[in-house]
C-alpha positions, 0 to 999 in steps of 0.5 A, a space after each residue: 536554169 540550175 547553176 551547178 558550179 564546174 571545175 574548169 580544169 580543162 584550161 588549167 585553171 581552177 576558176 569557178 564557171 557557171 552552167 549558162 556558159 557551158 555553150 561558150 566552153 563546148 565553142 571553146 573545146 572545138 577551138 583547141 587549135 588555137 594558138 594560147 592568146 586566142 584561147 585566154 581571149 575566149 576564157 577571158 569572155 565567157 559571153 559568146 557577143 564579149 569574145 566576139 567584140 574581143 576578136 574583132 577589135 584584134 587583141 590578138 597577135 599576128 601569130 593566131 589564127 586568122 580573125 576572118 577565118 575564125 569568124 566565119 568558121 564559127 559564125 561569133 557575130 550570132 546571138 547566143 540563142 542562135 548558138 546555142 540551139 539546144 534543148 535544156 536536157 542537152 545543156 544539163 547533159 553537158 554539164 554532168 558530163 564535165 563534172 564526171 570528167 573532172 570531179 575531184 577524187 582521193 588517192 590512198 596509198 600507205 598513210 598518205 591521201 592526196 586529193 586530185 581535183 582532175 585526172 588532168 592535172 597532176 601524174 599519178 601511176 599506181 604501178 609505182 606503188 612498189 617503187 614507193 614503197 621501196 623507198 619509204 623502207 630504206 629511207 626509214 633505215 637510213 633515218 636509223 642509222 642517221 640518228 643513231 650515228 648522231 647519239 654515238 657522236 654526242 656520246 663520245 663527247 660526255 664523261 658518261 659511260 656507254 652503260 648510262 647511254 641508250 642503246 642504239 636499238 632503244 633510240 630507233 625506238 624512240 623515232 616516231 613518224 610525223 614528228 620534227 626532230 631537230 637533227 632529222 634528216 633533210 630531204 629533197 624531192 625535186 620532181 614531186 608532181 602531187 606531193 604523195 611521196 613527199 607526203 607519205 615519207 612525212 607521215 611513214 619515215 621516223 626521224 625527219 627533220 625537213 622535206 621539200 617537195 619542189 616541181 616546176 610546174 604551178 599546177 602540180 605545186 598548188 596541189 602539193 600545197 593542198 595535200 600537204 593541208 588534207 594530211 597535216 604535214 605542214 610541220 615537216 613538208 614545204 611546197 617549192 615552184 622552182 626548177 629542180 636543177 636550180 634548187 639542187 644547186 642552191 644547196 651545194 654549200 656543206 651546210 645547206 646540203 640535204 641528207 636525202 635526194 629523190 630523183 623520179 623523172 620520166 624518162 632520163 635522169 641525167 640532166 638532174 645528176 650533176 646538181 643531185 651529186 652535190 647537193 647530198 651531204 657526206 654520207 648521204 643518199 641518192 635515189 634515182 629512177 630511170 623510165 627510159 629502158 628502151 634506151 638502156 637495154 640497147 635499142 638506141 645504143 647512140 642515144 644511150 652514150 649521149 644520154 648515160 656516157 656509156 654504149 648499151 648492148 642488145 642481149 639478156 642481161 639488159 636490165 642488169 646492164 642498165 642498173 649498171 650503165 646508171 651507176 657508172 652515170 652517176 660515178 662520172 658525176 660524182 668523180 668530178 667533185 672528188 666524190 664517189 658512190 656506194 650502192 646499197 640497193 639496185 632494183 629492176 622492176 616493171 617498166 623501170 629501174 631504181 637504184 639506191 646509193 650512198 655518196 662520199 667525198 674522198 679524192 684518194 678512193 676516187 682514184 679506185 673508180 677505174 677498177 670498177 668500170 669495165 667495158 664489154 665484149 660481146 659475141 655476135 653470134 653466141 653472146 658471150 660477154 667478157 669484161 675488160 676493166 678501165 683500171 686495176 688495183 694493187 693493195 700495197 697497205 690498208 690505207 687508200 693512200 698505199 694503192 697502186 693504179 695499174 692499166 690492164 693489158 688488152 683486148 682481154 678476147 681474140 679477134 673472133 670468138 673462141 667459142 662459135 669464131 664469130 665478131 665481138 661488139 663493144 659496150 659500155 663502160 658499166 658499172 663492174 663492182 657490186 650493185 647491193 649492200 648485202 648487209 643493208 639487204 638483209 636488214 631491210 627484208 627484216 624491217 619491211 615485216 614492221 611496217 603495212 607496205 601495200 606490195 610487201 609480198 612483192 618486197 619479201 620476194 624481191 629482196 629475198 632473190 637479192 640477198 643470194 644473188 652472187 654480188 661479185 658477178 657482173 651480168 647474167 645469161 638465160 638458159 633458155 637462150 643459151 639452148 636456144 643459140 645451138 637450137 636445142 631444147 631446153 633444160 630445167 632451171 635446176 639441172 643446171 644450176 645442179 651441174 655448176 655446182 658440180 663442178 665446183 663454182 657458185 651460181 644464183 638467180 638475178 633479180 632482173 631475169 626468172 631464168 637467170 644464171 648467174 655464175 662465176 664459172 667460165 663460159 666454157 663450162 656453160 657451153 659444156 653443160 648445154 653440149 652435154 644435154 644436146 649429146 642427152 637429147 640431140 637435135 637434127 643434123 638439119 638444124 645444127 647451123 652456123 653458131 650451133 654447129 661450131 659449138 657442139 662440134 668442139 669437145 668437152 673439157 669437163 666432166 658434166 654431172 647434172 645430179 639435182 643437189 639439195 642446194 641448187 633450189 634457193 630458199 626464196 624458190 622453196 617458200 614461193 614468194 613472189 620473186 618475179 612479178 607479172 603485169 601488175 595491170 592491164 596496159 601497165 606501163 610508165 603511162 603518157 607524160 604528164 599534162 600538166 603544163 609548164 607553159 601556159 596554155 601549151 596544146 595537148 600532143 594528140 592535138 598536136 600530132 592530129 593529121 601527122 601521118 594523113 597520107 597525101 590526097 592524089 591529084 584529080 586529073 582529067 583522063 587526057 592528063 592521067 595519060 599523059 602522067 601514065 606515059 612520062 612515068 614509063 618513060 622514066 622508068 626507060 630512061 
């Protein structure tokens, strides 16, 4: 018999197997609805009669499966020649089949290799590749900018001039990736899974002094060790088996906090957001991903206010809204340690968000917080939204100190909307204030053209698109739905950015949406410009029904001019990059939870969803008692 060595990942184990035991492993594989001290007795007796004799002596608990049933149902007293009855050619075929199935493979993505012993074992979605790569450009700015306060501060502390001294660009220069620097930037990554982000800021981010890269799961820690080993990052990355929350609150004391945190969960990030907003230094970054968008773009707007604090609301804008519903999430935790935050960049992408913030410690800007939260008052029938601010302030002097903190008075809408005369709804609150750096923007799309990023199209188009968004506008509203409400056709993208300029007030495209309209103009500038092109190309009287009727039955209080302008076609559209991305990949997606197992032998979900929407069998009953049911159902349906 060959005796090839297979991987018996299968049970989450690394352990060795040999192929005359591939019969006692295809039993166990029948056996999955075992509970997992069943399973530790098969796997602890590869022979077939050594769990046979392991089952009938009972060392298991009452919990598992019934012992007679089992023995029954498999028939474990046989002789393994009994068993397996299979032919050599079979028992080989079954062998290939694991290796294929679990045979170890290497990842590559920018400088990093990660070496995957199954697809099993540790989460890895490439579509994400842009929300790493993302990351490892600001965090290479942040390290700039980080080294370069450092030199500014010792240079102050000496009697030599500023001549003497390097320059700020000649000591960016100097970082290089993959060496220790005593006064680099310490960062954590709480969930890291198979280490290749880690890895790859280890191998791609100048100026770093420390990484650690933690996850719950042994499995995913015990890869992360291994790729640290394959890419030689040992100098730099730390493996952690810990509970992310708990090694987040172990660094709250000033002078173990970490520089960078990187917070990548699947789905919700909140449960993570208390411990990360006192873990990052003063003058430190956050950076958070949210994967549950069905949740903060107003499916469950309930389930959102538990989650995030904040009412999601069901329109257009969603996707800004959600960037804006996490930022406020993240202002609420930081508010309670007299923290607070500024945004540097905050990107809808694919399946999920990202944003990118900077955290603070000042108890008299805290108080500003109020002015930057608002809640939303949107239109049932015309979606127009309206914000309503928690707080307002006055400026007395230039100091924080010299503020006065006003209540606004409200609600800033009447009872029925002005514009169709239907309800509002209310959401929020969000995050009202800006959602980017634009300065950090326009510095980071200069960078990118540095390095070989994997989606750097994408990252030149994306940016592009964000450094003219008009940063002072909260939400956003789609032309096409606009003319979709008053059921007319419509118009180009163009014409009506055209005819806001015309008028006299800015507008913009938004990141989130490739047929956005972001403005500072009043709705009703917007309702003027679609009843304009309706009175151009009118509807029939027919279709002129309920919201479409009252808003093209009001008059116009503007003079609409949709000359097409030189400047209502922004550069990015006019170099074509890639603003807005389609489906990187087939059925893409933030793909299922990983398996990896914190518990030990913990049951896979199909396994554990097997049956769940079987539709119950109808009884067998004899003619006289059909009848009889026949005859006592109608007579409920009498009664």
């Amino acid at each position: 018999m060959v005796k090839k060595k297979i991987n018996a990942s299968w049970y989450g184990s690394s352990t060795q197997v040999n192929t005359e035991h591939c019969s006692s492993f295809k039993l166990a594989r029948k056996l999955e609805r075992l509970d997992s001290e069943c399973h530790v007795i098969l796997f602890a007796n590869p022979r077939v009669e050594d769990a046979a004799q392991a089952l009938k002596l009972g060392e298991t608990s009452d919990k598992c499966y019934h012992m007679d049933n089992l023995a029954k149902d498999i028939n474990l007293a046989n002789t393994p020649s009994k068993i397996n009855d299979e032919s050599q050619e079979k028992r080989e075929s079954c062998v290939d089949k694991t290796v294929e199935s679990d045979a170890p493979f290497i990842i590559k993505e920018g400088a990093a290799e990660i070496v995957v012993l199954s697809s099993k074992n540790v989460f890895y979605n490439p579509v994400q590749e842009f929300n790493r790569d993302l990351s490892v450009a600001v965090l290479t700015l942040f390290s700039e900018d980080h080294n370069n306060n450092i030199s500014n501060g010792r240079r102050k502390q000496t009697d030599k001039t500023l001549e003497e001294q390097p320059k700020n660009s000649d000591l960016a220069k100097t970082l290089i990736a993959g060496v220790k620097y005593e006064n680099g930037l310490n960062i954590l990554e709480a969930l890291s899974a198979s280490g290749l982000r880690s890895i790859r800021y280890a191998k791609e981010v100048p100026g770093l002094n420390s990484i650690v890269a933690n996850d719950i799961s042994e499995a995913a820690v015990t890869s992360i060790r291994a790729n640290i080993a394959h890419n030689d990052v040992n100098h730099l990355v730390t493996a952690s088996h810990s509970d992310a929350v708990l090694v987040m609150y172990q660094h709250r004391r000033y002078q173990d906090r970490f520089h960078a945190v990187d917070l990548d969960p699947y789905g919700c990030p909140s449960h993570f957001l208390d411990a990360a907003v006192q873990c990052v230094s003063d003058g430190g970054v956050l950076l958070v991903t949210c994967t549950d968008m069905a949740v903060l773009c107003g499916n469950t707007p309930e389930t959102c206010y538990s989650k995030y604090g904040s009412i999601s609301l069901k329109n257009k804008a969603c996707h800004e809204m959600a960037l804006r519903i996490l930022l406020q999430c993240i202002e609420s935790h930081a508010n309670r340690y007299s923290r607070y935050i500024v945004p540097l960049l905050s990107v809808s992408a694919d399946f999920y968000i990202r944003v990118f913030v900077k955290i603070y410690t000042s108890a008299a800007i805290c108080k500003e917080s109020i002015s930057k939260l608002s809640y939303v008052y949107q239109c049932v029938g015309c979606e127009t939204m309206t914000l309503q601010p928690l707080g307002l302030c006055n400026k007395i002097g230039s100091k924080p100190s010299q503020t006065k903190f006003v209540l606004p008075h409200g609600p800033p809408v009447d009872a029925l909307c002005q514009h169709c005369g239907h309800k509002h709804r209310i959401g929020g609150p969000i995050w009202s204030g800006p959602l980017h750096d634009t300065d950090f923007v326009v510095r980071l799309s200069t960078h990118i053209h540095t390095s070989t990023f994997g989606t750097l199209r994408r990252m030149e188009g994306v940016l592009a698109v964000i450094s003219e968004e008009l940063n002072d506008v909260p939400l956003y509203y789609t032309m096409d739905r606009l003319c979709s409400i008053v059921r007319c056709q419509t118009m180009s993208i163009l014409s009506v950015r055209s005819a806001v300029l015309n008028a006299g007030y800015r507008v913009s495209y938004s990141h989130a949406n490739r047929m956005s309209i972001k403005t500072d103009a009043p709705m009703y500038v917007l309702w003027d410009i679609v009843r304009y092109w309706e009175s151009q190309n009118p509807i029939k009287i027919e279709r002129r029904q309920n919201v479409s009727e009252a808003i093209l039955s009001k008059k116009q209080t503007i003079k609409v001019d949709m000359t097409v302008r030189e400047d209502a076609n922004p550069e990015s559209r006019q170099l074509k990059l890639v603003r807005f991305q389609e489906n990187p990949l087939r059925y893409w997606g933030p793909g299922t939870r990983s398996t990896t197992c914190v518990q030990e032998n913990k049951e896979e979900k199909r396994i554990a969803n097997q049956g769940k929407k079987k539709k119950k069998r109808k009884p067998d009953l004899s003619p006289e008692k059909q009848e009889t049911f026949k005859i006592s159902k109608q007579d409920d349906k009498d009664m």
